[in-house]
C-alpha positions as CSV (number, residue, x, y, z in Angstrom):
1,X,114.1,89.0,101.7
2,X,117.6,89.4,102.8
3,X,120.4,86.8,102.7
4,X,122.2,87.2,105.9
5,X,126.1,87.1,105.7
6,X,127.5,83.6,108.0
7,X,128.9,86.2,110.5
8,X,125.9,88.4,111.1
9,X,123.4,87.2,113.9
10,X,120.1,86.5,112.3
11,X,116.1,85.7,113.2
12,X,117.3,81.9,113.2
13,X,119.7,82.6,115.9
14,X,117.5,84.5,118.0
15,X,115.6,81.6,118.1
16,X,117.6,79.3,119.7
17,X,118.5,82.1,122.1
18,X,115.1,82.1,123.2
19,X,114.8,78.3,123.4
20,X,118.0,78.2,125.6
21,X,116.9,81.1,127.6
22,X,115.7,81.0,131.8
23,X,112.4,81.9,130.7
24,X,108.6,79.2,131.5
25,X,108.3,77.4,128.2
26,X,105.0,79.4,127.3
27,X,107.3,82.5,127.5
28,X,109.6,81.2,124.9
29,X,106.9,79.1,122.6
30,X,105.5,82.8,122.4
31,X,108.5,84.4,122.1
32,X,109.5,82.2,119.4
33,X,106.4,82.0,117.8
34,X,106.6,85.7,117.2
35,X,110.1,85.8,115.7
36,X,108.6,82.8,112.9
37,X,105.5,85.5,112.3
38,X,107.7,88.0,111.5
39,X,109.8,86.3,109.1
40,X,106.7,84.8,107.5
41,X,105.1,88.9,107.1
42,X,109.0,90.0,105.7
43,X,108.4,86.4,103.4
44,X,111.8,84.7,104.5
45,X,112.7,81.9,106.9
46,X,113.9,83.2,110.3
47,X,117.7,82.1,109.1
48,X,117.7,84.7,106.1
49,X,116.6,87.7,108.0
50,X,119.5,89.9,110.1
51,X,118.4,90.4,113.8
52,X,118.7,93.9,113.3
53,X,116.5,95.8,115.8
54,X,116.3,99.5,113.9
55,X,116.4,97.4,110.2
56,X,113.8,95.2,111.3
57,X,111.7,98.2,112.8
58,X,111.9,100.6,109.0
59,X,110.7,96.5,107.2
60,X,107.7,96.1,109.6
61,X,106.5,100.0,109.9
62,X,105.4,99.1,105.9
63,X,103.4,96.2,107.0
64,X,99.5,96.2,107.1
65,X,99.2,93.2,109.3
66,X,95.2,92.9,108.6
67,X,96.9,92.4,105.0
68,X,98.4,89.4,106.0
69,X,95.7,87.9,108.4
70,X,96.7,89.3,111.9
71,X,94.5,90.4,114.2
72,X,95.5,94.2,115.8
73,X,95.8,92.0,118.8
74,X,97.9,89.5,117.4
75,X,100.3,92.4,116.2
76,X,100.5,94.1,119.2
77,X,101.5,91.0,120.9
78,X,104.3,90.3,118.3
79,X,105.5,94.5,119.1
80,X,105.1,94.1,122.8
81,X,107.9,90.8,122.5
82,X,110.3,93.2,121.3
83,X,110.4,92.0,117.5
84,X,111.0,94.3,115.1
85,X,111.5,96.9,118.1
86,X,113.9,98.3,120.3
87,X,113.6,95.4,123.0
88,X,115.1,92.2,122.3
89,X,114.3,88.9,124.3
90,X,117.1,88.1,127.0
């Protein structure tokens, strides 16, 4: 876990981002949904963890998903939504 300083953009914020965003509401329910997993495998709330691409990309490359109860399919969907990677939602 990481307490994000007030200043810093964090998981929390990318969040309401998403829910603001042009996007269909399935987009962003799964776009959101992913940023929550994520946050639940690193074990903080979205709020607490920066929405650092490259610092959230070293956290996750640690995690064994099947560990926590994710499917490979599951995982790859949270990757392929740019969490933890070098995309970010827009």
């Amino acid at each position: 876990m990481s307490i994000v300083p007030p200043s810093r953009p964090h998981l929390g914020d990318v969040i309401g981002l998403i829910s603001k965003a042009d996007l269909p509401e399935r987009r962003k329910q799964d776009l959101r949904s992913a940023v929550r997993s994520v946050a639940k495998l690193l074990g903080a709330t979205p709020p607490e963890i920066a929405a650092d691409p490259a610092l959230l990309r070293r956290r996750l490359e640690v995690i064994f998903p099947e560990a926590h109860g994710l499917s490979r399919g599951r995982w790859a969907n949270i990757r392929s939504f740019g969490v933890g990677g070098d995309a970010a939602p827009r």
